[in-house]
C-alpha positions as CSV (number, residue, x, y, z in Angstrom):
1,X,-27.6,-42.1,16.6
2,X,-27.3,-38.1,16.5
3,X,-24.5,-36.4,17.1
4,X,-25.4,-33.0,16.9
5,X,-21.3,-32.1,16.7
6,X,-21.1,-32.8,13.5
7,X,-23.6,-30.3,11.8
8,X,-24.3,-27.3,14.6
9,X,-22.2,-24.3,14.8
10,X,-20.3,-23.6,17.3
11,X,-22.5,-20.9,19.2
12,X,-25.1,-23.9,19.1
13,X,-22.6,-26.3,20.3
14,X,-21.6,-24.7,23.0
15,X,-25.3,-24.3,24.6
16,X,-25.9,-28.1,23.7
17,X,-22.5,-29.0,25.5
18,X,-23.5,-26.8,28.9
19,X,-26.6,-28.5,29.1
20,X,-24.9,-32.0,28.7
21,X,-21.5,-31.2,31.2
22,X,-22.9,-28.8,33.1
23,X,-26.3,-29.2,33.9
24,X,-26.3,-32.5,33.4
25,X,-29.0,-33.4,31.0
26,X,-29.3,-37.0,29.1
27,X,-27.8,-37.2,26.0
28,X,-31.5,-37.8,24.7
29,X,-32.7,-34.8,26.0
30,X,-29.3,-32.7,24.7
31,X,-30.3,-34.4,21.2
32,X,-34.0,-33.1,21.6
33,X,-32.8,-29.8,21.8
34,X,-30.8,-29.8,18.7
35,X,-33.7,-31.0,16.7
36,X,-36.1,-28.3,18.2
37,X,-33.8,-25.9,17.6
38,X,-32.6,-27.3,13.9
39,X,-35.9,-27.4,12.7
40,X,-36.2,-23.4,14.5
41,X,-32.9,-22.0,12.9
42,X,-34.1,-23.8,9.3
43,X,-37.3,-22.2,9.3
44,X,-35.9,-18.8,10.2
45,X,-33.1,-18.8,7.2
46,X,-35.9,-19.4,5.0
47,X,-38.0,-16.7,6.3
48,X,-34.9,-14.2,6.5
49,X,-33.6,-14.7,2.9
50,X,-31.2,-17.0,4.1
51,X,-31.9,-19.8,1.3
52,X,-34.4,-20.0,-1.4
53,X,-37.9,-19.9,-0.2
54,X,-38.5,-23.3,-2.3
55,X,-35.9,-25.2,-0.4
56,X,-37.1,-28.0,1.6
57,X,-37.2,-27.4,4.9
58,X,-34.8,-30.5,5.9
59,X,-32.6,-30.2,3.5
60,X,-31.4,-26.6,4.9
61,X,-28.2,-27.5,6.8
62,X,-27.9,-24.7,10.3
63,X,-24.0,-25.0,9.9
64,X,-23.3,-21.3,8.9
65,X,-26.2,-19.9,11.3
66,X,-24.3,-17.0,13.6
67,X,-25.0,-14.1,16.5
68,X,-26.5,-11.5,13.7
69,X,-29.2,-14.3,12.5
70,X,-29.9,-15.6,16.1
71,X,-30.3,-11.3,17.1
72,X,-32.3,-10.5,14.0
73,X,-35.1,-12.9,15.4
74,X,-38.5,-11.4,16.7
75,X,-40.9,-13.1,18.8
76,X,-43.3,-12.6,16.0
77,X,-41.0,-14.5,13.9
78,X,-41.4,-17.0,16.7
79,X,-45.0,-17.1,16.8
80,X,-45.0,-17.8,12.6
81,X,-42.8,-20.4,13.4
82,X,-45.3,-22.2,16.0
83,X,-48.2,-21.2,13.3
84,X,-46.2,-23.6,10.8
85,X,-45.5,-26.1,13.3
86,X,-49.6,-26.2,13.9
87,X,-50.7,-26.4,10.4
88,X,-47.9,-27.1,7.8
89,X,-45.4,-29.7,9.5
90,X,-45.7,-33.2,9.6
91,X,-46.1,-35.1,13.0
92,X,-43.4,-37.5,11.6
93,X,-41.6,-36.4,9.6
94,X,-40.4,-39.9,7.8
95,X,-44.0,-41.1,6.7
96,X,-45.0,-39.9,4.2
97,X,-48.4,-40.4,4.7
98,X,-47.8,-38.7,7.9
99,X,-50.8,-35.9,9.1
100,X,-49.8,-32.0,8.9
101,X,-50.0,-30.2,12.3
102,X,-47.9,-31.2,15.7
103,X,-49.4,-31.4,19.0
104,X,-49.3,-28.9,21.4
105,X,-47.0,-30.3,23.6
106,X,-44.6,-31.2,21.1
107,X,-44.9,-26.9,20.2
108,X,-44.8,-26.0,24.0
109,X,-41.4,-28.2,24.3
110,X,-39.5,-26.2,21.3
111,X,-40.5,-23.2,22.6
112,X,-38.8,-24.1,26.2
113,X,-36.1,-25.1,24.2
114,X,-35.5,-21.6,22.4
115,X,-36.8,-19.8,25.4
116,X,-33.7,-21.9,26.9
117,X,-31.3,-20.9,24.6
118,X,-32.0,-17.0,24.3
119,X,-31.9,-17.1,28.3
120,X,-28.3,-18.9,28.2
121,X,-26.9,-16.7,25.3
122,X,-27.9,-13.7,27.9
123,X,-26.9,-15.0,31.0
124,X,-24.3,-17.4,30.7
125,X,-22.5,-16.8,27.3
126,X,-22.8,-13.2,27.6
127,X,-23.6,-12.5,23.7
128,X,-26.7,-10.7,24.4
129,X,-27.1,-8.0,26.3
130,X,-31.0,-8.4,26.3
131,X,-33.1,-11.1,25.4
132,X,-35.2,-10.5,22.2
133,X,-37.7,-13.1,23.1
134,X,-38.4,-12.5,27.0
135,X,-42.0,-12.2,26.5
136,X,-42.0,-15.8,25.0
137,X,-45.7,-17.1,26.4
138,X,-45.9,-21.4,25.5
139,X,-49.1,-22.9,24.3
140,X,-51.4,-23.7,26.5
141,X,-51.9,-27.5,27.3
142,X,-54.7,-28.8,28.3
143,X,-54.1,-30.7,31.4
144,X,-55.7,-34.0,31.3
145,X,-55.6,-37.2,33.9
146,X,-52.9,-40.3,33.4
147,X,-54.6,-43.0,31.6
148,X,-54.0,-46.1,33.7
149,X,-54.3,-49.9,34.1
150,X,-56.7,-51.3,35.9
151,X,-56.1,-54.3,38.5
152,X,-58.1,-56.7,36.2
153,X,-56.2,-55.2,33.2
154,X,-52.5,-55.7,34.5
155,X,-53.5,-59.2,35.2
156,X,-54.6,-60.1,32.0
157,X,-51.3,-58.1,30.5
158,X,-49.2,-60.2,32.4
159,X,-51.1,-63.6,32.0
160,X,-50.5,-62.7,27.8
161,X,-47.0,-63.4,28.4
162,X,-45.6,-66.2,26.8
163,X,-42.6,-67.5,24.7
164,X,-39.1,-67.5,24.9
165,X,-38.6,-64.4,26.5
166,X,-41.4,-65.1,29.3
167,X,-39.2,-64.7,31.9
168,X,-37.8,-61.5,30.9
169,X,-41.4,-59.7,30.1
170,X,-42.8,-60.1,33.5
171,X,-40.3,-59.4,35.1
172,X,-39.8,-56.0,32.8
173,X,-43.6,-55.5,33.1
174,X,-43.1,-56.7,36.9
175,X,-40.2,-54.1,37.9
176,X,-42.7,-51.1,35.6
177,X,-46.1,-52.1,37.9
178,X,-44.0,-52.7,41.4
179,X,-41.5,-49.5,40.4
180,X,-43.2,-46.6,38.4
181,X,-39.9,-46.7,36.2
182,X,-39.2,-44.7,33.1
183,X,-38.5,-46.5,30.0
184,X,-34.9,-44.5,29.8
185,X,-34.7,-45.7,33.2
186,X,-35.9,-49.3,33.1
187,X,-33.3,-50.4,30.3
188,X,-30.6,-48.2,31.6
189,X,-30.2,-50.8,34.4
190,X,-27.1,-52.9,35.4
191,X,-26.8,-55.9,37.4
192,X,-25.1,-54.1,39.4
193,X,-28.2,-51.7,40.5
194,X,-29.9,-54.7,41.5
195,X,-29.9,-54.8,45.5
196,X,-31.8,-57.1,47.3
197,X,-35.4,-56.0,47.2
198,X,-34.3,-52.2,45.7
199,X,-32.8,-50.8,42.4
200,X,-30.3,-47.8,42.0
201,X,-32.1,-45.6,39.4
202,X,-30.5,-43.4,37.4
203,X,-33.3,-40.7,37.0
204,X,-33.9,-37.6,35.0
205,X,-30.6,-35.3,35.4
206,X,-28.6,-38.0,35.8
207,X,-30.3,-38.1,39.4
208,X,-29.8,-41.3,41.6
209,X,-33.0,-42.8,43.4
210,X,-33.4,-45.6,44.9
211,X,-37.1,-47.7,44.7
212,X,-38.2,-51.0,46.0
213,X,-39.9,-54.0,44.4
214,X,-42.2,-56.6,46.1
215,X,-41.1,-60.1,47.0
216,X,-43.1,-61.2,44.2
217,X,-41.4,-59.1,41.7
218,X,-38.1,-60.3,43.3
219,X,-38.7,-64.1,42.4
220,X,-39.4,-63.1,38.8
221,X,-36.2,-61.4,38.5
222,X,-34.7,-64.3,40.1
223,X,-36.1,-66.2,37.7
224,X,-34.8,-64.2,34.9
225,X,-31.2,-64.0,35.9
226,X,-30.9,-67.7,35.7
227,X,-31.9,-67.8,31.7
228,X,-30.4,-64.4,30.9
229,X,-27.6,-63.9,28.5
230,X,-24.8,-62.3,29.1
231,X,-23.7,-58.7,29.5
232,X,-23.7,-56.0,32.0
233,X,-27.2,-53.9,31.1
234,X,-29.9,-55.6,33.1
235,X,-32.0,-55.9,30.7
236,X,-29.8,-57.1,27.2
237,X,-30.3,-57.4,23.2
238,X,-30.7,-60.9,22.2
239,X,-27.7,-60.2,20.3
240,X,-24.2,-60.3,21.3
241,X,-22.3,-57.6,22.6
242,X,-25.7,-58.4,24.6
243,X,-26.0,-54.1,24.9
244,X,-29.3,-52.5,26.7
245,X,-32.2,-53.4,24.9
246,X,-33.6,-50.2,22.9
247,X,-36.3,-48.2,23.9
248,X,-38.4,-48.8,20.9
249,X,-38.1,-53.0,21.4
250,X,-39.8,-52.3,25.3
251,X,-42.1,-50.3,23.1
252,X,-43.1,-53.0,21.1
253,X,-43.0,-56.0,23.6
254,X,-45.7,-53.9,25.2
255,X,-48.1,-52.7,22.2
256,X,-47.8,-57.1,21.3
257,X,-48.7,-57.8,24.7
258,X,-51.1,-55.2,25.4
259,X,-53.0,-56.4,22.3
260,X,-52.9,-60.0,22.7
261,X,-54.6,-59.3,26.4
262,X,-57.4,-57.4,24.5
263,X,-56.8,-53.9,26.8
264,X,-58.7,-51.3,25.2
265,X,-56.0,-49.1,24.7
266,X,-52.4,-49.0,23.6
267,X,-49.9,-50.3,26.2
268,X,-46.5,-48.6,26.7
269,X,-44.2,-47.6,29.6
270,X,-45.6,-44.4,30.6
271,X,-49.0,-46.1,31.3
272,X,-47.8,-48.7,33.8
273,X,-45.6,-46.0,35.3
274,X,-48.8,-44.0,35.8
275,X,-50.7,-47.6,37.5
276,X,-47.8,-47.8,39.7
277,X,-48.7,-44.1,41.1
278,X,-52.5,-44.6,41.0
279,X,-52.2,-47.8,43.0
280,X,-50.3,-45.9,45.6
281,X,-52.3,-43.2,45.9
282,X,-55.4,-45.7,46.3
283,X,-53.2,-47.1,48.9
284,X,-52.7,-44.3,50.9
285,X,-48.9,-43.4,50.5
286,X,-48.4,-40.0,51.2
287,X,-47.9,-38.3,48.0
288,X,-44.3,-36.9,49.0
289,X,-43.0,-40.2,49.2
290,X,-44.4,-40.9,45.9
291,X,-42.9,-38.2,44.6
292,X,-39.8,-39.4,45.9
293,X,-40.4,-43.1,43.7
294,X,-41.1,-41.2,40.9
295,X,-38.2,-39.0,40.8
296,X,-40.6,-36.2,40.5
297,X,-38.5,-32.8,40.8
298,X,-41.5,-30.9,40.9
299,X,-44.3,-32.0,43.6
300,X,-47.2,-30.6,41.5
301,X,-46.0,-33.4,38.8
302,X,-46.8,-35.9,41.2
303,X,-50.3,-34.2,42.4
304,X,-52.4,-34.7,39.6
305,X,-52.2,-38.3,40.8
306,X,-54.2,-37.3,43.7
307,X,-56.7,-36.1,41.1
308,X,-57.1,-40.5,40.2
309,X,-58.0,-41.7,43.5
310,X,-62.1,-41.6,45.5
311,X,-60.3,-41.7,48.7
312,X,-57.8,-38.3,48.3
313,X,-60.8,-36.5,46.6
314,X,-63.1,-37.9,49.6
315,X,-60.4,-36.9,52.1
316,X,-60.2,-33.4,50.9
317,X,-63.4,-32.7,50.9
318,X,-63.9,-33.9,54.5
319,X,-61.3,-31.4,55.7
320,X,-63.5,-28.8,53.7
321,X,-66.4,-29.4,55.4
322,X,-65.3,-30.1,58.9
């Protein structure tokens, strides 16, 4: 568990506090932002004389880092940083046998987050009077198409369910395929969201939605609730106080039963989120109302969907041509 109070200074703090209280961010988003911008500030008090050049990088505590270090940066001091991020920083940190070099989207997402923190120390906090940085351009990602389950596929992923916790997998894997759920918001859920053929979803800044499971997917919960243990999170650790089960044990429930099915490719939360949108738009739901499901805040999010299906593309084209 991070708490980011502990080691940031207070000009840090309070950006990391306006995004949690005021715009109403996760606390695992808030805590992405303090790593992004750790790993920034540690890199920069090495390359400004800060510390030792020989220092490890996280070893370097951002505690003292103030206004004259956070002005004094460049946004080609910016672009050395994302040049070490490419080539000289490990994708995980904590293995050693870890490969140098992160992804792109792991580079674009720090640079939102500085290019977030400049813009409030301008606008908000008022200890800029311009923003060093306001030419900031983000790596380009290459946008490629959701990777989904077949109809063949989720059926063999949920006959591979067996054991103790049968009940609970399909109806986990049950409420993903029939909802389009986030993991974050999957084992957020209390009994209490749980309302006759619907669930109360607590989305992506702290947004409700509401979404609707089949009367298939209602027996399984059904099912579930009469062997579940006790507690208020929907979906509980197998271990009293019965908290919400981590994201990491969904992770691997799925990856087990993914493999034990024999789907060619690695099974996790985002991918059944992405059949639950593909079977839609196959369907024929208009995409605004899968946007809506999704929790979407951005309705080009929720198009390249349209890019999965024969009959959109077919559709399309027909209008073209008429």
């Amino acid at each position: 568990m991070i708490d980011y109070r502990l080691e940031v200074p207070p000009i840090l703090r309070d950006f990391l506090t306006y995004h949690e209280t005021i715009q109403g961010h996760s606390k695992k988003t808030v805590d992405e932002y303090f790593l992004d911008l750790r790993t920034f500030f540690r890199y920069i008090k090495i390359e400004k004389g800060r510390v030792p050049r020989a220092t490890p990088l996280d070893e370097i505590s951002i505690s003292d880092v103030d206004l004259a270090l956070i002005r004094s940066v460049t946004l080609t001091d910016i672009y050395a940083f994302l040049s070490f991020l490419s080539r000289d920083r490990k994708k995980n940190a904590n293995d050693p046998n870890s490969r140098y070099g992160l992804e792109v989207s792991s580079r674009a997402r720090k640079v939102a987050t500085i290019r977030s923190f400049y813009k409030y120390l301008v606008s908000k906090a008022k200890l800029l009077d311009e923003n060093p940085i306001q030419e900031l351009d983000s790596p380009k990602i290459r946008q490629t198409l959701p990777r989904y389950l077949t109809l063949d596929e989720s059926i063999q992923l949920l006959e591979s369910i067996e054991g103790d916790n049968a009940e609970r997998d399909f109806c986990m894997i049950t409420l993903f395929l029939n909802c389009g759920l986030r993991i974050s918001e999957l084992v957020g859920l209390n009994l209490s969201d749980v309302r006759d053929e619907r669930l109360r979803v607590l989305g992506k800044g702290n947004k409700e939605r509401t979404v609707y499971f089949s009367v298939r997917a209602k027996v399984m919960l059904q099912a579930y609730l009469e062997q579940r243990r006790g507690g208020e999170a929907l979906f509980a650790s197998s271990r009293a106080p019965y908290g919400p089960m981590q994201d990491r044990a969904v992770q691997k429930i799925l990856k087990s039963l993914g493999e034990r099915a024999a789907i060619p490719r690695r099974v996790h939360p985002h991918i059944l989120r992405h059949t639950f949108a593909s079977n839609a738009i196959n369907a024929g739901m208009d995409i605004t109302i899968i946007q809506q499901l999704l929790g979407h805040a951005d309705p080009k999010t929720t198009l390249i969907y349209a890019e999965l299906s024969p009959r959109m593309v077919r559709y399309e084209y027909e209008k073209l041509v008429s």
